[in-house]
C-alpha positions as MATLAB code, in Angstrom:
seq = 'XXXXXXXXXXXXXXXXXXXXXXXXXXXXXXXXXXXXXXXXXXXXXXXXXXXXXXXXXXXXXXXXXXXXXXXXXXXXXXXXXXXXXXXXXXXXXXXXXXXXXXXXXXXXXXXXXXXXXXXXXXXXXXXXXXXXXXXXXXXXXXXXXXXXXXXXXXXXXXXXXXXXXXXXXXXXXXXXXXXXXXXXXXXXXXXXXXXXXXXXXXXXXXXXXXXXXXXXXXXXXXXXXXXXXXXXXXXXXXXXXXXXXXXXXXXXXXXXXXXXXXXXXXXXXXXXXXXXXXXXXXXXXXXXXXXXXXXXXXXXXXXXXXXXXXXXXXXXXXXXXXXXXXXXXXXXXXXXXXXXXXXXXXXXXXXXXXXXXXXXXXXXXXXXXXXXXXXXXXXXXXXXXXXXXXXXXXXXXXXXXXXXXXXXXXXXXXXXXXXXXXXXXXXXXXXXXXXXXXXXXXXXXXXXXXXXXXXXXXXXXXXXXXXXXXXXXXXXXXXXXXXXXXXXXXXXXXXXXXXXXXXXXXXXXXXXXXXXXXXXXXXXXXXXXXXXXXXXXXXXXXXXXXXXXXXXXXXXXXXXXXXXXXXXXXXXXXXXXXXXXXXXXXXXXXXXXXXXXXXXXXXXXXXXXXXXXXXXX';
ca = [
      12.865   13.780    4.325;
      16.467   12.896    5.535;
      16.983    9.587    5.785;
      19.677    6.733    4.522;
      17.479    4.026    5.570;
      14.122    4.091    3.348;
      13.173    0.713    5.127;
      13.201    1.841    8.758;
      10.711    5.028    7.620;
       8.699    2.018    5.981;
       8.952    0.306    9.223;
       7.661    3.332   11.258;
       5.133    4.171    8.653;
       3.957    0.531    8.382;
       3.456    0.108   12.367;
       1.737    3.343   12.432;
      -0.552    1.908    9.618;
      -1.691   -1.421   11.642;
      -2.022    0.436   14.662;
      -4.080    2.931   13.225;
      -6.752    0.399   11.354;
      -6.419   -2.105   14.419;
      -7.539    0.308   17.073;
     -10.929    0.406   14.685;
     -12.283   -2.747   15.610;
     -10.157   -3.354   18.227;
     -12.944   -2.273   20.714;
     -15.604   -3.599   18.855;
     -16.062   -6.878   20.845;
     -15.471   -5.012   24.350;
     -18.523   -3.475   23.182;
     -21.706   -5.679   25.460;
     -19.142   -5.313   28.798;
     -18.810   -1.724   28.398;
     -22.758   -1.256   27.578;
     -23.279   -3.219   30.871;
     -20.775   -1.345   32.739;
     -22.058    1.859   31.980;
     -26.114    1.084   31.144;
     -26.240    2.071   27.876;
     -27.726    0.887   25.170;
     -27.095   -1.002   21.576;
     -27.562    2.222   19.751;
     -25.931    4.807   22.233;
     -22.389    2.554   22.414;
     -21.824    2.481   18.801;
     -20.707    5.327   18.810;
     -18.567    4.492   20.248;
     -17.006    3.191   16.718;
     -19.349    5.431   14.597;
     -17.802    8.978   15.911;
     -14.019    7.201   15.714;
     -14.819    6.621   12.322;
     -16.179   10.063   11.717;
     -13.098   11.952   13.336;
     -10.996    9.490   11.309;
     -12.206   10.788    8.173;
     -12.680   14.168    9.179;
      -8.912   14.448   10.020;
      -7.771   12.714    7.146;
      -7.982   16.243    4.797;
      -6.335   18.242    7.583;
      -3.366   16.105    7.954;
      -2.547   16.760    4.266;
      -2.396   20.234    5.586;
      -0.780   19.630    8.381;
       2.329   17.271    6.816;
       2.684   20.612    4.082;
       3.018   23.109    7.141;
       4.647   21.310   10.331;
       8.257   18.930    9.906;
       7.150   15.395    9.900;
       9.142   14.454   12.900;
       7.083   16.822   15.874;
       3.548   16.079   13.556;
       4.286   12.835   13.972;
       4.995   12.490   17.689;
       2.483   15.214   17.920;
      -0.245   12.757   16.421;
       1.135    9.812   18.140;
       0.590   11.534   21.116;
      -2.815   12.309   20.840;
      -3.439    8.367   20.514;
      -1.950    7.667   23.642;
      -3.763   10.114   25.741;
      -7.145    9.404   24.142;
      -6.435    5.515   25.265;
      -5.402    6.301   28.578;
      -8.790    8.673   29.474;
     -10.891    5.542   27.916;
      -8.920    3.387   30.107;
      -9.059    5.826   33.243;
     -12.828    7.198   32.306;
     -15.903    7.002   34.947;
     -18.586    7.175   32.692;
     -19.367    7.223   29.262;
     -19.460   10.508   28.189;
     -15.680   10.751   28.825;
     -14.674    7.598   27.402;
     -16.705    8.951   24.108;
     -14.211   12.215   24.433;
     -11.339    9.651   24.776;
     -12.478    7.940   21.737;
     -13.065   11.232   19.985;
      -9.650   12.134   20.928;
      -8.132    9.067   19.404;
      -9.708    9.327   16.068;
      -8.014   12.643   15.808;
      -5.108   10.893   15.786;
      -5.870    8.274   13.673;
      -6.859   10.114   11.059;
      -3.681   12.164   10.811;
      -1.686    8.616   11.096;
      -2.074    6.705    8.396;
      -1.774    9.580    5.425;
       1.441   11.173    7.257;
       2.896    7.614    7.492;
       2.280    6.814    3.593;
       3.696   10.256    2.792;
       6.330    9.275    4.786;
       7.275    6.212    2.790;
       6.315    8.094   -0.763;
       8.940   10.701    0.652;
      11.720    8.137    0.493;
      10.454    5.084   -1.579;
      12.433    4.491   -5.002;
       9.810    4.495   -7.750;
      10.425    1.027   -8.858;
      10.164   -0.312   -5.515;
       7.079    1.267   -4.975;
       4.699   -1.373   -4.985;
       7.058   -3.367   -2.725;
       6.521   -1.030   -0.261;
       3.110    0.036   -0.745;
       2.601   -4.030   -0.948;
       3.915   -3.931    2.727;
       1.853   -0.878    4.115;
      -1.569   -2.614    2.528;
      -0.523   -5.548    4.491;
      -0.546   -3.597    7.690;
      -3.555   -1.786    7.022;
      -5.149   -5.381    6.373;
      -3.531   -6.935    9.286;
      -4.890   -4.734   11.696;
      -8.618   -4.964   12.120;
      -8.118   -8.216   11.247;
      -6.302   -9.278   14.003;
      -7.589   -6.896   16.583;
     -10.591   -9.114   17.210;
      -8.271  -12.011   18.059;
      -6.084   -9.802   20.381;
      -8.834   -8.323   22.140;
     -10.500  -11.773   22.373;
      -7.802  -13.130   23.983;
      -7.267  -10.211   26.657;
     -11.136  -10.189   27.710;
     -10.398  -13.792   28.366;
      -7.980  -12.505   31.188;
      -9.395   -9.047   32.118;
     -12.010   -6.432   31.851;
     -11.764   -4.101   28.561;
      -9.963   -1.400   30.454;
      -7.272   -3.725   29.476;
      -7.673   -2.606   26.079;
      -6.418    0.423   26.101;
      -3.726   -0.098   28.344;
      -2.707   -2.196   26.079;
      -3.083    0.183   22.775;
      -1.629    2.975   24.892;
       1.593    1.022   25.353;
       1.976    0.039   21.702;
       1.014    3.853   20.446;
       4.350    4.796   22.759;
       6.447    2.103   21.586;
       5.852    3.451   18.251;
       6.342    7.157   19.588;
       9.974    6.136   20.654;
      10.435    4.873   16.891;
       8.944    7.957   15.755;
      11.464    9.947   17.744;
      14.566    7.913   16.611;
      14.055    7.276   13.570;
      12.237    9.725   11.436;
      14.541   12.562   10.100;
      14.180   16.330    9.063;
      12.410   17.485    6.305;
      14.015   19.154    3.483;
      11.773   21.758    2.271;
       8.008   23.235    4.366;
       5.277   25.085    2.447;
       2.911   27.646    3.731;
      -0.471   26.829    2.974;
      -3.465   28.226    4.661;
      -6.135   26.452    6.156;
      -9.545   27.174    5.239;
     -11.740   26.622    8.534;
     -15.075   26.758    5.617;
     -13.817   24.046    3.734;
     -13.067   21.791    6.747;
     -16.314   22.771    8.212;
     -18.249   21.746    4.571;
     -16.356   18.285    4.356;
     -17.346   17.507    8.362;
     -20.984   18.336    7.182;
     -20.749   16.292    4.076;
     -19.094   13.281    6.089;
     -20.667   13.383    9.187;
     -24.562   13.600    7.134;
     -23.767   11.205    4.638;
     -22.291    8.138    6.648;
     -24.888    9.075    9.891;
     -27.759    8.737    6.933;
     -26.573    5.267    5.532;
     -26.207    4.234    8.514;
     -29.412    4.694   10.358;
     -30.919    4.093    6.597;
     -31.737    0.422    7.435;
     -32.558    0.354   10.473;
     -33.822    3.864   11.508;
     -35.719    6.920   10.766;
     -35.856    6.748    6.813;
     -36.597   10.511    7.038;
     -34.269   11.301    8.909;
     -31.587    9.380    7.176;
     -32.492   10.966    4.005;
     -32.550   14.111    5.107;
     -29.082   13.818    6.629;
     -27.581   12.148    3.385;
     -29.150   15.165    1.345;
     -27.607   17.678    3.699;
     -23.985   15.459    3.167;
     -24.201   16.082   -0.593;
     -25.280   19.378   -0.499;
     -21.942   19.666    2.172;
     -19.966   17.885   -0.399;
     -20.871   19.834   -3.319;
     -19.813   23.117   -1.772;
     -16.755   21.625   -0.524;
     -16.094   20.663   -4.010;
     -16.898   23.935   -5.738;
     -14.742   26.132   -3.017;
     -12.057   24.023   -3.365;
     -11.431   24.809   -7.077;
     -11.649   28.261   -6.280;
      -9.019   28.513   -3.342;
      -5.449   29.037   -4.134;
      -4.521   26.174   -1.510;
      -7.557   24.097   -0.811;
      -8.037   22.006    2.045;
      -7.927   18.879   -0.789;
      -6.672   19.326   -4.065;
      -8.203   16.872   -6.528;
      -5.428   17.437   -9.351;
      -4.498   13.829   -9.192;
      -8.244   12.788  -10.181;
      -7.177   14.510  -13.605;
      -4.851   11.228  -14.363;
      -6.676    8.044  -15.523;
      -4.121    6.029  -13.890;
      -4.935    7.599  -10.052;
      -8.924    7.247  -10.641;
      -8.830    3.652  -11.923;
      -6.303    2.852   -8.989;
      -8.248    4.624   -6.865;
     -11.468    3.205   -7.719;
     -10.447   -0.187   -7.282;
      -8.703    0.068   -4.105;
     -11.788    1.352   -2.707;
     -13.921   -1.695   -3.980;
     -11.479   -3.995   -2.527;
     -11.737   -1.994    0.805;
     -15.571   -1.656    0.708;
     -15.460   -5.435    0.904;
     -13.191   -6.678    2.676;
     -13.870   -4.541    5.657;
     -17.455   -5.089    5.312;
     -16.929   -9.203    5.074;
     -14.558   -9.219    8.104;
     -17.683   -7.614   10.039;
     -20.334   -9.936    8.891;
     -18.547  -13.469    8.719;
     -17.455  -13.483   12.383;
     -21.386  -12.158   13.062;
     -22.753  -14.975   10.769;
     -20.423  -17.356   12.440;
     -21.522  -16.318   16.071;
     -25.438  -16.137   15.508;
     -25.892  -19.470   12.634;
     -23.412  -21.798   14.473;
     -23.731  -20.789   18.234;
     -19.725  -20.243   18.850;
     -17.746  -17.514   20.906;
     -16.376  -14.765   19.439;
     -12.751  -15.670   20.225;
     -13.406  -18.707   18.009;
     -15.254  -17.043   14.905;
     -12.467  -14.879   15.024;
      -9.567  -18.057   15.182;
     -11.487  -19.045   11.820;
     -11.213  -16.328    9.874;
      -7.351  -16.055   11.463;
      -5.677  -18.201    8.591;
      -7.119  -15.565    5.984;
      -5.128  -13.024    7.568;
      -2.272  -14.940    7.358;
      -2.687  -14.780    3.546;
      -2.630  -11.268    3.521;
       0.413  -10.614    5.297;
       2.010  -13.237    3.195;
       0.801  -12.488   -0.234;
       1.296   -8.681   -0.176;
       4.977   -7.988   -0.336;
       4.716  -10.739   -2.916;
       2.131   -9.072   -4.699;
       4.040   -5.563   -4.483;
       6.975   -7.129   -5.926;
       5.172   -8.742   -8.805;
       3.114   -5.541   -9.158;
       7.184   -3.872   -9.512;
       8.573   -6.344  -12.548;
       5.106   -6.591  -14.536;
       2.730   -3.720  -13.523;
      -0.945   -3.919  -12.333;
      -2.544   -5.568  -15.404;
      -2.202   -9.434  -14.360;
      -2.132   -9.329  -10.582;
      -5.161   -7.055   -9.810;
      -7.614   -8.943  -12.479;
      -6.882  -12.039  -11.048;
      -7.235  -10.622   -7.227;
     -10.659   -9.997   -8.474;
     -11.463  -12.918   -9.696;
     -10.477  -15.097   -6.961;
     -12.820  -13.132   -4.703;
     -15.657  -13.364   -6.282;
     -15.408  -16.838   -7.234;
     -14.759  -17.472   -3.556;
     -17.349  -15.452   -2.334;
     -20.123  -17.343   -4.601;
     -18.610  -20.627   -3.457;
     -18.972  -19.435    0.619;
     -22.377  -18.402   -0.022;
     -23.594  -21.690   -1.811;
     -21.866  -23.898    0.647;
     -22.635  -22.153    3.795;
     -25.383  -24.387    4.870;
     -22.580  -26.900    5.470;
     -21.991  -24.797    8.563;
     -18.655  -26.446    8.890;
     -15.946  -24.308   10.410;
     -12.707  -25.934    8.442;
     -14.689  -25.268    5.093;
     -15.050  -21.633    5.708;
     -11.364  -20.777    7.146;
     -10.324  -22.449    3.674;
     -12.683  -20.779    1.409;
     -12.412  -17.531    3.366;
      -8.546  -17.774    2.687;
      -8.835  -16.669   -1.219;
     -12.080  -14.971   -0.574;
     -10.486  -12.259    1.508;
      -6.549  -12.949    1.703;
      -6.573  -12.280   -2.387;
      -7.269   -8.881   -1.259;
      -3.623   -8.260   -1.383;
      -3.452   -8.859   -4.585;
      -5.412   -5.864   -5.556;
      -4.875   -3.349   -2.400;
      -0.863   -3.185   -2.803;
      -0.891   -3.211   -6.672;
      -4.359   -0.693   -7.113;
      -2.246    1.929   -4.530;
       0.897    1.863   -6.567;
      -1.254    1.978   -9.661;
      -2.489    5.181   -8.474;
       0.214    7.131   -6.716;
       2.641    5.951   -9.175;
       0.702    8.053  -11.704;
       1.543   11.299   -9.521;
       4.620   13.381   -8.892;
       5.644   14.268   -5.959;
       4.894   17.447   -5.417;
       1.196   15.555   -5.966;
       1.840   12.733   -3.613;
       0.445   13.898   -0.615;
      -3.032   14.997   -1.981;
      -3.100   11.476   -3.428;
      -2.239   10.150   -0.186;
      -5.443   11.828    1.265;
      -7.928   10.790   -1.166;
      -6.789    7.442   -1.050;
      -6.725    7.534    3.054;
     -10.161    9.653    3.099;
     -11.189    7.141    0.275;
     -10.145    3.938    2.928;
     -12.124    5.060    5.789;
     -15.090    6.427    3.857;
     -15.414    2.740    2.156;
     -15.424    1.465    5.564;
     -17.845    3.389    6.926;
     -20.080    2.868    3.913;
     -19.347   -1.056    3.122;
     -20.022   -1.823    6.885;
     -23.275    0.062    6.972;
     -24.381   -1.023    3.498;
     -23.199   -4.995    4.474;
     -24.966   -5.399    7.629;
     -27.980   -3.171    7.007;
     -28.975   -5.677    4.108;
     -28.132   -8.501    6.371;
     -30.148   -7.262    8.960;
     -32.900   -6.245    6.668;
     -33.532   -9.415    4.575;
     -33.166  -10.992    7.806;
     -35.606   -9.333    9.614;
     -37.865   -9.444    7.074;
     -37.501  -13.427    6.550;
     -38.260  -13.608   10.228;
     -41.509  -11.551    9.720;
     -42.583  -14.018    7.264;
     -42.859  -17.057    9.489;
     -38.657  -18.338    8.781;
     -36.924  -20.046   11.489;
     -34.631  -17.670   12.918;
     -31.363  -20.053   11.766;
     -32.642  -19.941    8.025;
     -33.705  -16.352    7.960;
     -29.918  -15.466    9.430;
     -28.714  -18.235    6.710;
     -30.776  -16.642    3.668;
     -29.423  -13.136    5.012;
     -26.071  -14.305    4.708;
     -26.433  -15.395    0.936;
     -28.001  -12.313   -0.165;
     -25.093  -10.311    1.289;
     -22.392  -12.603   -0.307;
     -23.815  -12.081   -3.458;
     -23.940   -8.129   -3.263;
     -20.189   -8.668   -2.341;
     -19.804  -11.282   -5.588;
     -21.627   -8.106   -7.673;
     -19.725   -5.343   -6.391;
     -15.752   -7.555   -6.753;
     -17.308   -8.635  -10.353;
     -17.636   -4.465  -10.939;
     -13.766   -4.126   -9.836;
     -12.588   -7.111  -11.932;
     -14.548   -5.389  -14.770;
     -12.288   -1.982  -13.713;
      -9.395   -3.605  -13.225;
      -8.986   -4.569  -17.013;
      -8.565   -1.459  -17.711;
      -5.433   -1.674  -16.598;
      -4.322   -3.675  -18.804;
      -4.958   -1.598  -21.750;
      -3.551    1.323  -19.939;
      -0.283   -0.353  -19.548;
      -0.636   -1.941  -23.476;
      -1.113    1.594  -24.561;
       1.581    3.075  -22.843;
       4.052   -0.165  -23.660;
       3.030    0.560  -27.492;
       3.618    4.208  -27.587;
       6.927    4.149  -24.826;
       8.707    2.339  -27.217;
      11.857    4.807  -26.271;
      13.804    2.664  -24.577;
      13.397   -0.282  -26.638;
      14.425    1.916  -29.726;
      17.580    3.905  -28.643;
      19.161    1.017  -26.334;
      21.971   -0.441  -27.723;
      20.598   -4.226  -29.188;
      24.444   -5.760  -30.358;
      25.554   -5.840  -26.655;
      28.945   -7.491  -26.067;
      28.942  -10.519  -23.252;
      32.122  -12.305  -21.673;
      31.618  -15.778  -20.300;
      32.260  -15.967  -16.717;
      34.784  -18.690  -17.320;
      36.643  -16.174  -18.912;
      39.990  -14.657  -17.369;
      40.121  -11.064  -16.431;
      42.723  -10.505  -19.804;
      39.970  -11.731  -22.059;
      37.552   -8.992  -20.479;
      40.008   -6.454  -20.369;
      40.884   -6.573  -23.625;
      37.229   -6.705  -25.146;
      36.203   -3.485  -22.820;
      39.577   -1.231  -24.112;
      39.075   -2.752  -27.725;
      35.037   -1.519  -27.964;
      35.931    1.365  -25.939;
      33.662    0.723  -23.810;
      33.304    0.906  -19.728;
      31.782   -2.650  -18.505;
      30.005   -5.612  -19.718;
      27.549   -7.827  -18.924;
      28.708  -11.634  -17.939;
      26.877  -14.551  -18.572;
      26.836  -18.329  -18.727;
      27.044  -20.744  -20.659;
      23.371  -20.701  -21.512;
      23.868  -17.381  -21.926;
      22.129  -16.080  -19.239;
      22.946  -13.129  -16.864;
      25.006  -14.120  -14.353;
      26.761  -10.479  -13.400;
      28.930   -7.408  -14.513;
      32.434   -6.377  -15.032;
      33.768   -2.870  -15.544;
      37.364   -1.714  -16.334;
      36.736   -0.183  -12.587;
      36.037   -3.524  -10.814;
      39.275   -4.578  -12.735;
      41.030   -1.590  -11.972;
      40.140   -1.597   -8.109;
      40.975   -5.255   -7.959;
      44.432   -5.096   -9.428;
      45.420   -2.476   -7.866;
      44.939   -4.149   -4.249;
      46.974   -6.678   -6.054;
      49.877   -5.677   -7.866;
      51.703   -2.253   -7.316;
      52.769   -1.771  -11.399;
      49.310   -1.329  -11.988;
      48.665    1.999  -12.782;
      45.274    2.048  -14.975;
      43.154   -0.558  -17.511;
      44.343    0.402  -20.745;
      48.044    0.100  -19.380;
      47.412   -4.026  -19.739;
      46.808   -3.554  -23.281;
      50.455   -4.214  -23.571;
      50.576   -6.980  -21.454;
      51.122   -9.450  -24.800;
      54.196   -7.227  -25.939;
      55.827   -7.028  -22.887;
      58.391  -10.126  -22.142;
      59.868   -8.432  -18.750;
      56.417   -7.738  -17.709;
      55.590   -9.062  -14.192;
      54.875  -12.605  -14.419;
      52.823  -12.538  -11.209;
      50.535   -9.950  -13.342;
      50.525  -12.557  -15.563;
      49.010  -15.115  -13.238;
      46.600  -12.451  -11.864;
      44.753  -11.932  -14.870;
      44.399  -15.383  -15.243;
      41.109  -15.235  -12.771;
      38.218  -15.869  -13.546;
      35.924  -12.957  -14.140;
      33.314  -14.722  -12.174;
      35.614  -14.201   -8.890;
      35.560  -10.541   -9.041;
      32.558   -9.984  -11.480;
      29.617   -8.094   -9.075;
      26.554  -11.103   -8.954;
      23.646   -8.609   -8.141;
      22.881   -6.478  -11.373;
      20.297   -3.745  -11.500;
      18.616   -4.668  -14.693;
      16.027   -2.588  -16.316;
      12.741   -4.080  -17.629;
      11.648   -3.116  -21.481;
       8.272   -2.167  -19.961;
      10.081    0.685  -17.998;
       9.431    4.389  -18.862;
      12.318    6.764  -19.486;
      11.772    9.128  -16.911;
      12.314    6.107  -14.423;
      15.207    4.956  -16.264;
      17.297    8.053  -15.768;
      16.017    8.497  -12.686;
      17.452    4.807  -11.634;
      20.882    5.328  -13.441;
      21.146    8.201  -11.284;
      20.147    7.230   -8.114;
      22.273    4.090   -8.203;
      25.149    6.534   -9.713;
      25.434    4.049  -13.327;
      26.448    4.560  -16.498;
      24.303    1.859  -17.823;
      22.568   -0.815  -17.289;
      21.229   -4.255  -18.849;
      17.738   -4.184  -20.238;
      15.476   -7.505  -19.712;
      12.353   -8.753  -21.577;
      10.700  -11.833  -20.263;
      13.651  -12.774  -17.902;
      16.295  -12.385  -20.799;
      18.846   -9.597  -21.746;
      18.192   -7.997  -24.829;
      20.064   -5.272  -24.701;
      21.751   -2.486  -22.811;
      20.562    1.277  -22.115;
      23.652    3.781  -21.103;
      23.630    7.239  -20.328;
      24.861    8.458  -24.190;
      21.793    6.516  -25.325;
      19.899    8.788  -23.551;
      22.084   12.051  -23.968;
      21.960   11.290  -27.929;
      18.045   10.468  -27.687;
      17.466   13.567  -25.538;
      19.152   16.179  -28.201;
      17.730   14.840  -31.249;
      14.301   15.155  -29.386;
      14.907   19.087  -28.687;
      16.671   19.250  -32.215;
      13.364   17.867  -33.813;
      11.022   19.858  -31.468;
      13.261   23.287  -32.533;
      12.588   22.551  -35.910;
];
């Protein structure tokens, strides 16, 4: 894609991202005014969500087809579209029927939304920035049905729930006027085909394995097991056609890398919880302590906060050091939070569970942010986009799943404690333990996961030693109390092109190059004619004297103070790839926050034809 400004595509991408996961539970607690409006029932209205989520994931494999075939720009306003006209027939609809088509109509949308938004971003992002920006995007997709409760709580304080998707309808077009201004053309289209069998298999396979877990706790076990046995048989066919199709509706290439599984794997654990908790605390909350749902959501608020802080944080952490610290320890703090809420939860005190909730679920972005990267940053990019739909199919599958799993064992256990002659406060309390610690069980199994990481990156530290072994280690410094002469003269008499400038400590404080010299004098003096001219400075007498006093400056005053350093952890690939996007010829390499060396271009060049040279032999 065209584009000079990689952070307003993250922008549009990132908007499209909240919106997208908000408008999931956004309706959710319109959901008793709308069965009273219309006279349905408890298990007719959630469908309401169910079949949103369904089209969701449905579309989610067709928009990888779709971003390959259309230009991003009318798919994107295109799918944008959709959204708003699905919100305005719920809004305008007489019965429920049509607002069920509106809500159909939406999910269409939404499923296309979120995986043409990250390829967006992936389109444009700078590899070593990645898990900035895929930092920010999980913080948008964790945002949003976070704070849609609040939102809508607040509205439905002021209005009926039409007001809903007025509402979401006017956001969806503020976004479609970003869309339209600033998303660019693509560069290059493919021609796949679409295989209407293998988008009719994976609707099968979706549709009968979420409806059966679903209904499995709390309706027709036969009939939930029958539909979950028709979903795998679905699934397996899918599976088995795609390998066979030239360009299948999925391709699941990138589950060949290590990297993309493990990354994958875990991101879906930490999205199997926490949109599973953020549906059964505020439900605990309302039924155990007798508040409104405006307030169980104002509790949980300060957790969100977390998020939204912690991710970009977390991306950039996940960008210097990798996944192998940040994502165990995301782990951990959940489910030592989680076993903490569920023994102290008979304190029923509001304060305690906004603060324990706070690590429980806002260390979430530790692992979202970092697990994505992890896993698309295994990929090329001709791969990217069929990553980008099994980790988007992947987020709204877990949903489905972790939300019928979570509160079909609530339910269950509390049911069942009821049945035995419990109170109805201690059977909803005992309910509410036995969930938290299936959630403790399942983030234990992702902190077990997540170590692998660590030996991943070990291994690949240990054997991607290149850098580290063809840099150059003896790297000449000037002191940036030095004057511009002293540099000079140190850059023509190494023949070299720039050099790093420190302090006294002897840390990195910039860099000088005979062109920042060059550029400077020249604005300054019109003898100057080129850098190696000033050699002769000392042998001239009727040289200039003003030249004289110019190179007298400090090096600090013209040195540049932002350097784009290089980490020793960095593969090669990347490193070329960053000397050439940032047009370098080298760059200083940094180990633990100190410069150990510097890797140039004829480092590379040299390392590069002794590598054919050996491989020839």
């Amino acid at each position: 894609m065209k584009t000079k400004k990689p952070l307003l595509i993250l922008l549009v991408a990132a908007f499209g991202a909240f919106l997208g996961t908000f408008n999931e539970t956004f309706l959710n607690i319109a959901l008793t005014p709308i069965m009273q409006d219309f006279g349905v029932g408890v298990s007719t209205v959630q469908w309401l969500t169910t079949a949103y989520m369904l089209g969701a994931a449905i579309m989610i494999p067709v928009a990888s087809f779709l971003y390959r075939k259309f230009a991003t720009k009318p798919l994107f306003l295109f799918t944008t579209s959709l959204l708003i006209i699905g919100s305005l027939v719920c809004a305008f609809a007489p019965s429920f029927e049509v607002m069920l088509t509106g809500r159909i109509i939406q999910s269409l949308g939404t499923g296309m939304l979120t995986p043409i938004g990250m390829n967006m971003v992936l389109s444009v992002v700078p590899k070593e920035k990645m898990g900035a920006y895929m930092g920010l995007m999980g913080a948008a997709t964790t945002l949003g049905p976070s704070l849609s409760i609040i939102v809508a709580g607040i509205l439905l304080n002021f209005s009926s729930w039409h007001i809903l998707f007025f509402v979401f309808a006017f956001l969806m077009f503020i976004l479609f006027v970003m869309g339209a201004i600033i998303i660019g053309k693509d560069e290059k289209l493919e021609n796949p085909h679409l295989d209407i069998l293998s988008v009719i298999f994976i609707s099968l396979a979706l549709v009968g394995i979420l409806y059966g877990i679903s209904t499995l706790f709390s309706g027709n076990i036969i009939v939930a097991i029958t539909a979950i046995i028709i979903g795998l048989i679905a699934l397996t066919i899918f599976v088995k056609r795609q390998k066979k199709l030239e360009m299948p509706l999925i391709n699941f290439k990138p589950l060949k890398s290590k990297e993309f599984k493990i990354g994958l794997a875990l991101n879906l654990i930490a999205m199997f919880i926490l949109l599973s908790m953020n549906v059964i605390m505020p439900l605990f909350i309302q039924s155990a302590m007798g508040v409104s749902s405006l307030e169980a959501s104002l509790t949980l608020f300060p957790s969100i906060v977390a998020s939204c802080l912690l991710a970009p944080i977390a991306g950039k952490i996940y960008d210097k050091h990798g996944g192998k610290f940040i994502v165990p320890l995301g782990y951990v703090l959940v489910f030592v939070f989680i076993l903490i809420l569920a023994l102290t939860i008979n304190v029923k005190s509001l304060i305690l569970i906004a603060l324990l909730y706070i690590p429980a679920v806002g260390s979430m972005s530790l692992i979202i942010g970092p697990s994505q990267s992890f896993a698309l940053g295994s990929l090329s990019r001709e791969e990217n986009p069929h990553g980008v739909t099994l980790v988007t199919a992947g987020f709204q599958i877990a949903g489905c799943l972790g939300t019928s799993i979570f509160t079909g064992i609530y339910s269950l256990v509390m049911n069942m404690k009821i049945n035995s002659g419990f109170e109805v406060y201690k059977a909803t309390e005992f309910a509410f333990i036995v969930t938290m610690f299936f959630a403790f069980t399942i983030a234990l199994i992702g902190f077990i996961i997540a170590l692998k990481i660590r030996k991943i990156q070990n291994k690949a530290v240990s054997y991607d030693t290149k850098i580290e072994t063809i840099m150059k280690k003896d790297v000449y410094t000037v002191n940036e109390s030095d004057n511009l002469l002293t540099a000079l003269s140190l850059i023509t008499e190494k023949h070299i092109s720039g050099v790093p400038v420190v302090n006294k400590k002897g840390t990195l404080t910039g860099f000088i190059s005979d062109g920042d010299i060059m550029r400077y004098l020249s604005k300054a003096h019109p003898l100057f004619v080129n850098a190696y001219s000033l050699t002769l400075l000392g042998a001239e007498n009727n040289f200039d004297e003003k030249l004289k006093d110019l190179m007298n400056i400090k090096v600090k005053d013209i040195a540049k103070k932002k350097v784009l350093t290089i980490d020793i952890n960095t593969n090669l690939e990347d490193v070329c790839r960053i000397l050439e996007s940032k047009h370098l010829k080298k760059a200083p390499v940094m180990k633990d926050g100190k410069m150990i060396g510097v890797i140039n271009r004829s480092n590379i060049t040299k390392y590069a034809i002794n590598t054919y040279l050996s491989l020839a032999k």
